[in-house]
N, C-alpha and C positions, 0 to 999 in steps of 0.2 A: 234215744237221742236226748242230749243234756241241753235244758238251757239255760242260759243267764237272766236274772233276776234282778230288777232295779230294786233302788231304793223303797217307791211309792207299791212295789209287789206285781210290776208287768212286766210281763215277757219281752225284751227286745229282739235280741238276735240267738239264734241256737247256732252250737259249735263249727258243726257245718254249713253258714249263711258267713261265720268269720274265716273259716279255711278256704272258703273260694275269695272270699276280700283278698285274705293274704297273696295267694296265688296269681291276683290279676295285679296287683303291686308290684309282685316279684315281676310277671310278664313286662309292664310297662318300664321299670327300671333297667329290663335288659333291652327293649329297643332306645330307650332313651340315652345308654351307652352306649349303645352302636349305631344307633344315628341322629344323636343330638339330641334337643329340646323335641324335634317332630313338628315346631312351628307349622302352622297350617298357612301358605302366602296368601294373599287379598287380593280376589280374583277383578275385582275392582279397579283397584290402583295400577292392576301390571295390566290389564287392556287400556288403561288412561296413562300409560307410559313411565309410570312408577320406576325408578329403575331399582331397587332395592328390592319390591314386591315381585320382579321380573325374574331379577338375582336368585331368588329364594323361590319361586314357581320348577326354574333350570335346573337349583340346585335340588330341589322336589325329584323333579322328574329322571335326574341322574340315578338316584337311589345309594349316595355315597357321602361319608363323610370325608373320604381319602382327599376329596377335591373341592377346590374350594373356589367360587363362584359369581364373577362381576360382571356386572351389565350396562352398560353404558348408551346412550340414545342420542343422536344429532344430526338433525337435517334430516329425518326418518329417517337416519342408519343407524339397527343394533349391534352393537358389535361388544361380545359375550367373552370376556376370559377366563379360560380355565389353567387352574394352577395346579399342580400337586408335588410329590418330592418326586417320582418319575411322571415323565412326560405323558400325561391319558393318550391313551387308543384313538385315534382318530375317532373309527369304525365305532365301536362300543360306545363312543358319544355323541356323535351327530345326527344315529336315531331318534334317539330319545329327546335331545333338545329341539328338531323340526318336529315330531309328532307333539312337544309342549306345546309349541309357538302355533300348528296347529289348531290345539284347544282355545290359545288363548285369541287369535286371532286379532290384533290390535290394528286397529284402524293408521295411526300415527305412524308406524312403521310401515317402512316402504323394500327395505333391504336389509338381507342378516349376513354379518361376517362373525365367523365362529374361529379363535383361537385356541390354540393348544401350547404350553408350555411348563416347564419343572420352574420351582420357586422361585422367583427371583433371579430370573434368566428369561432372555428372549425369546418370544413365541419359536417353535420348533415348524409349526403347522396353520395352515391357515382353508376354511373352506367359506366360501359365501354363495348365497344367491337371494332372488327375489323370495319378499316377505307375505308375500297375493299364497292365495291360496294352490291357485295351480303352480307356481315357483316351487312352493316346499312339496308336494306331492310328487313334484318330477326329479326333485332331490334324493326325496325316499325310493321314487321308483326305479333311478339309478342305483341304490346300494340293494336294490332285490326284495324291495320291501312288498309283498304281495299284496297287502290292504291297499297302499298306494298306487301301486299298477291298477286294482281294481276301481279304486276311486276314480283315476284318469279314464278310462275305458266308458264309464260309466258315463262320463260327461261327453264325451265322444259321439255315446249310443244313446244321449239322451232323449231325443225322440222317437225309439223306436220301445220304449215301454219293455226293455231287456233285462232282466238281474243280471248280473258279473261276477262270476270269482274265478280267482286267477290263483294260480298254483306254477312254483320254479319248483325245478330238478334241474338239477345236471345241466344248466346251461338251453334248456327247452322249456318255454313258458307255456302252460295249457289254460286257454281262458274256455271256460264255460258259460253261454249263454243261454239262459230260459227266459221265454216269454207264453202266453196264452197263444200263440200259433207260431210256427216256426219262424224264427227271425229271419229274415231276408241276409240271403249269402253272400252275394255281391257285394251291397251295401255296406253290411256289418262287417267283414274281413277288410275291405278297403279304407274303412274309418279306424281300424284296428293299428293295420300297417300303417300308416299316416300317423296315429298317437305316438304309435312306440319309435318312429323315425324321429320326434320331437327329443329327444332325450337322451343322452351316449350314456352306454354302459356296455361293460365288457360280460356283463352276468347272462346275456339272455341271447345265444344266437338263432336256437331256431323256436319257431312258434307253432303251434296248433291251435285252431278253433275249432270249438263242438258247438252247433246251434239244436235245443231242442226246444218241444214244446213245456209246459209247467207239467203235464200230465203224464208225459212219456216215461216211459225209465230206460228206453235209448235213444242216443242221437239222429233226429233227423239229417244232419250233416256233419262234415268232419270236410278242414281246409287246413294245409301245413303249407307256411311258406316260411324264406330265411328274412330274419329282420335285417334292414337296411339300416348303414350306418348315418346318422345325419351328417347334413354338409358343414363343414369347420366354420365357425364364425356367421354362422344363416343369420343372426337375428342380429349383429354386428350393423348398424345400419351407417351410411356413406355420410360422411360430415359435411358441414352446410358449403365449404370450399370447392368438395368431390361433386357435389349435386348441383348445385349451381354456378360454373365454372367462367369466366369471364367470354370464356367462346361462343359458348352456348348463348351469352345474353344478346340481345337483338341492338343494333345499332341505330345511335340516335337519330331519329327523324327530322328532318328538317323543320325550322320554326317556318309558319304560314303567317300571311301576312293577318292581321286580328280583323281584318273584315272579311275574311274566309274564315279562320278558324276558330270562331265565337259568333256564330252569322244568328242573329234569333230568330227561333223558331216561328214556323208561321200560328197568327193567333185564332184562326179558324178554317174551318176545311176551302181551300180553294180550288180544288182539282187541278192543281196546275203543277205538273210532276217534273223531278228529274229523274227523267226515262232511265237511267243507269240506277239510280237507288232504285227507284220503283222492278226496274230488275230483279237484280240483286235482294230485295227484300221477298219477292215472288218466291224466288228462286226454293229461298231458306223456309217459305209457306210450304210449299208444294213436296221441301224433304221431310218436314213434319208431320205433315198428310199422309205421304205415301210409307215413310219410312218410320215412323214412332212405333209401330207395331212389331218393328227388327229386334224391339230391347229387350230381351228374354232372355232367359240360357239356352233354348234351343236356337232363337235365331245368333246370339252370341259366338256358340257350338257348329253352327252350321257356315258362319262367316263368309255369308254371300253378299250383303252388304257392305259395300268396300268403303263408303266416304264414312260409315259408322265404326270399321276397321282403325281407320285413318283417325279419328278423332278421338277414339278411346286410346290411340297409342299415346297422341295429344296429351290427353289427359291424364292419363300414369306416370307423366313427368313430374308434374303438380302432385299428384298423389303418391309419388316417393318422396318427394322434396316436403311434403305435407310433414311424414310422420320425421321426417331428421329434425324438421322446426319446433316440434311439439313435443320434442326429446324430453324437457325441464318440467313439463307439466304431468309424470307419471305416468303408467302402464295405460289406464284406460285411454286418456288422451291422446297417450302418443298412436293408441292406434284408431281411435277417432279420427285424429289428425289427416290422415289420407283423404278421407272421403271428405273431410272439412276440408281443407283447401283445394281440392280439384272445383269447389261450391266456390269459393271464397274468394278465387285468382279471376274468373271473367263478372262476380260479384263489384269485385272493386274492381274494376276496370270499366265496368256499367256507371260506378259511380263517379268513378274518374271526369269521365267524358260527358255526364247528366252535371254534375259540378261545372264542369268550363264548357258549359250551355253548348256540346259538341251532342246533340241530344239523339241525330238517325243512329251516329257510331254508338253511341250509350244502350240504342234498341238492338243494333245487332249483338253486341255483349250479353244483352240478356238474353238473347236464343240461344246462347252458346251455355249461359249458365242454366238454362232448363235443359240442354240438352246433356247436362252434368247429372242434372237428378236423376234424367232416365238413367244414365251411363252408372251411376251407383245402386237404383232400383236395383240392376240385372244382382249386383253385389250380395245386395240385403236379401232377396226371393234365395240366395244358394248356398245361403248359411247352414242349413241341415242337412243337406248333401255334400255339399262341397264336390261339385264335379268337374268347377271351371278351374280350366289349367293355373295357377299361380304363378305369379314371376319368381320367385324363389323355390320352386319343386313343390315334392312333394311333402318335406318336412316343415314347409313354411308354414307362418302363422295367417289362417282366414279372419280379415279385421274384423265380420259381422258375424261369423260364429262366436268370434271370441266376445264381443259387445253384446251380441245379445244371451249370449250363456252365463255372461257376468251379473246382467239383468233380469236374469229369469224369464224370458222371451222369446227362449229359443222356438217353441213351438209358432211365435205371433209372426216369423218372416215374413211367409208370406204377405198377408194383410201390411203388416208393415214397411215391403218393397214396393205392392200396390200403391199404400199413400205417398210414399214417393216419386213413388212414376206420374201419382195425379198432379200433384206439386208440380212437375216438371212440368206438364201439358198446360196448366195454365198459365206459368211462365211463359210459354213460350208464346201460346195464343195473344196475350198482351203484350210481349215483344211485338208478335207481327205485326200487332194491329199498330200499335206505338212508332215501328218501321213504315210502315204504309205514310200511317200520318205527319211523318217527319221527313215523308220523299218527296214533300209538298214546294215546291219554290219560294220562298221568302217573298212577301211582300212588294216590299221596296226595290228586291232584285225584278220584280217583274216589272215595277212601274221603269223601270232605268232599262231596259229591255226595248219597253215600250218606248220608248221615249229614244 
């Protein structure tokens, strides 16, 4: 082995330390010709909404110089062109640019539209959807992407402690599920069928699940069913004109004369009732008593209960009209939105009437708004099941699955429907007590009685 010799009589580099130099020169000059400088983007700047650093993340993850790569951001919509001298592949791009956006996960961004076009001509192609993470996973899991199927699935079966992988052929998806004791078959196939109804795709029509244990090396169970096509336009919600319609609004009441309908309250207990509030305020004590214990999913399920029937139907009006109103405030909100305004509609309407000193109507408002909380408890306690019927089937979105799996709280429902059920019970116990003492006879009404 020969080496070179400096000036000063030291060894620097021997002949074979400069032929592998040479070599990695060579190497990097041919990928820098075939794809550019190699600039590394600034993971930085493209989650803080960078659009250049975005541009160059996309055009990273393409793996091409043929096409060429702008990104643009407004109002949280990304919306990514791509150019080239033919028109790019759909297919062959939309992968890779959702699994980017994936990585990058950008807060700012709320919505991705991805074009396709030849140079300086007008987009040929367009595909878009939500920028959340579950958006671009259902995107992928639409074009057969199996990490993504298993992603989804995964969050599905998040509290049953299962690994996931999912495997396409032929049009039949095989999901395999392992945990330390055999996953529950029921449960797990019916949360399955439910994910994959969330998402149209022509890739996947029949399915199989295998549940074993981690230890097995056969399956304790095997369940084949056909996947169900989701309903057209399910998450389409009805605009605030369709939901709350001029018919449906409740017709003006007559104005009272303001020594009725501003009467003040009396300033200390007198025992001196009107026998119809004092009713009526019972009444609503005695279904709290008897009936708060109905809020459950089994008593929900079991729908023996007929005025708690009646009053959740009440209250799904509010709570459709909830999420159309909440539309502008984003995914989380708008599905917040529901169980906020069925809260929010006998809330202000308590407040309404506590304002123009109408204060027994103001107490019955608020039993109606505690008996809101129970009415969304039953909600939050069935978020890891999901066994109660939905008004949109079975491909519909569950608003407290999805809130609290956004939150990382899937596991805390329970406890967390409880403290809303307790919420509710003390509302309401304050209503009554507040109802009682406002069934009281005004004062001055009794001295003019008397008199």
């Amino acid at each position: 082995m020969v080496a070179v010799r400096m000036r000063d009589g030291s060894e620097s580099l021997s002949l074979q330390k400069l032929a592998i130099c040479n070599l990695s020169e060579v190497i990097v000059g041919f990928y820098t010709s075939r794809f550019g400088c190699m600039e590394q983007p600034d993971l930085h700047l493209a989650k803080q909404g960078n659009e250049q650093a975005i541009a160059l993340f996309i055009k990273r993850a393409l793996r091409t110089e043929a096409i060429a790569t702008k990104a643009t951001l407004t109002d949280g919509c990304l919306r990514i062109m791509l150019e080239a001298a033919e028109v790019p592949e759909r297919m062959d791009c939309l992968s890779p640019i959702y699994r980017a956006l994936l990585d990058l996960q950008m807060p700012l961004v709320k919505s991705v539209q991805v074009y396709g076009c030849q140079q300086d001509q007008p987009p040929e192609w367009c595909d878009q959807c939500s920028a959340n993470r579950s958006g671009l996973l259902k995107r992928l899991a639409k074009q057969g992407d199996e990490a993504a199927i298993a992603a989804l699935l995964t969050r599905a079966l998040a509290h049953q402690n299962v690994e996931v992988k999912a495997q396409l052929q032929n049009s039949r998806l095989h999901v395999y599920l392992s945990s330390d004791q055999a996953p529950n078959q029921t449960a797990a196939v019916t949360l399955i069928e439910r994910e994959l109804a969330g998402f149209s795709t022509d890739l996947i029509a029949e399915v199989q699940v295998l549940g074993k244990r981690t230890e097995a090396d056969f399956p304790d169970w095997t369940e084949e069913f056909v996947r169900q096509a989701p309903a057209a336009d399910l998450l389409a919600p009805l605009s605030v004109a369709e939901a709350i319609s001029p018919a449906a609004r409740p017709k003006s009441a007559k104005v009272l004369p303001v020594s009725v309908q501003q009467t003040a309250p009396p300033a200390e207990w007198t025992f001196k009732f009107n026998y119809f509030k004092l009713g009526f305020i019972s009444a609503l004590a005695f279904y709290g008593l008897f009936s708060a214990s109905d809020y459950t999913i089994n008593g929900f399920l079991a729908a023996n209960n007929g005025i708690m029937m009646f009053m959740h139907g009440v209250n799904l009006i509010f709570h459709e009209a909830g999420h159309v109103l909440f539309i502008p405030f984003g995914q989380f909100i708008y599905v917040l939105g529901g169980s906020l305004m069925q809260i929010l509609v006998p809330a202000g309407i308590c407040g309404y009437f506590f304002y123009t000193k109408q204060r027994y109507a103001s107490a019955i408002a608020l039993c109606w708004a505690g008996e809101n909380f129970w009415d969304v408890s039953i909600y939050v306690k069935d978020a890891q099941e999901r066994i109660l019927p939905l008004l949109g089937g079975e491909a519909s979105y569950h608003d407290w699955h999805y809130l609290l799996l956004e939150t990382d709280s899937l596991t805390k429902a329970q406890p967390f429907g409880n403290f809303v059920y307790t919420i509710g019970i003390l509302i309401y116990c304050f209503a009554v007590f507040a109802g009682v003492y406002y069934a009281q006879l005004d004062m001055a009404v009794g001295m003019r009685d008397e008199g």
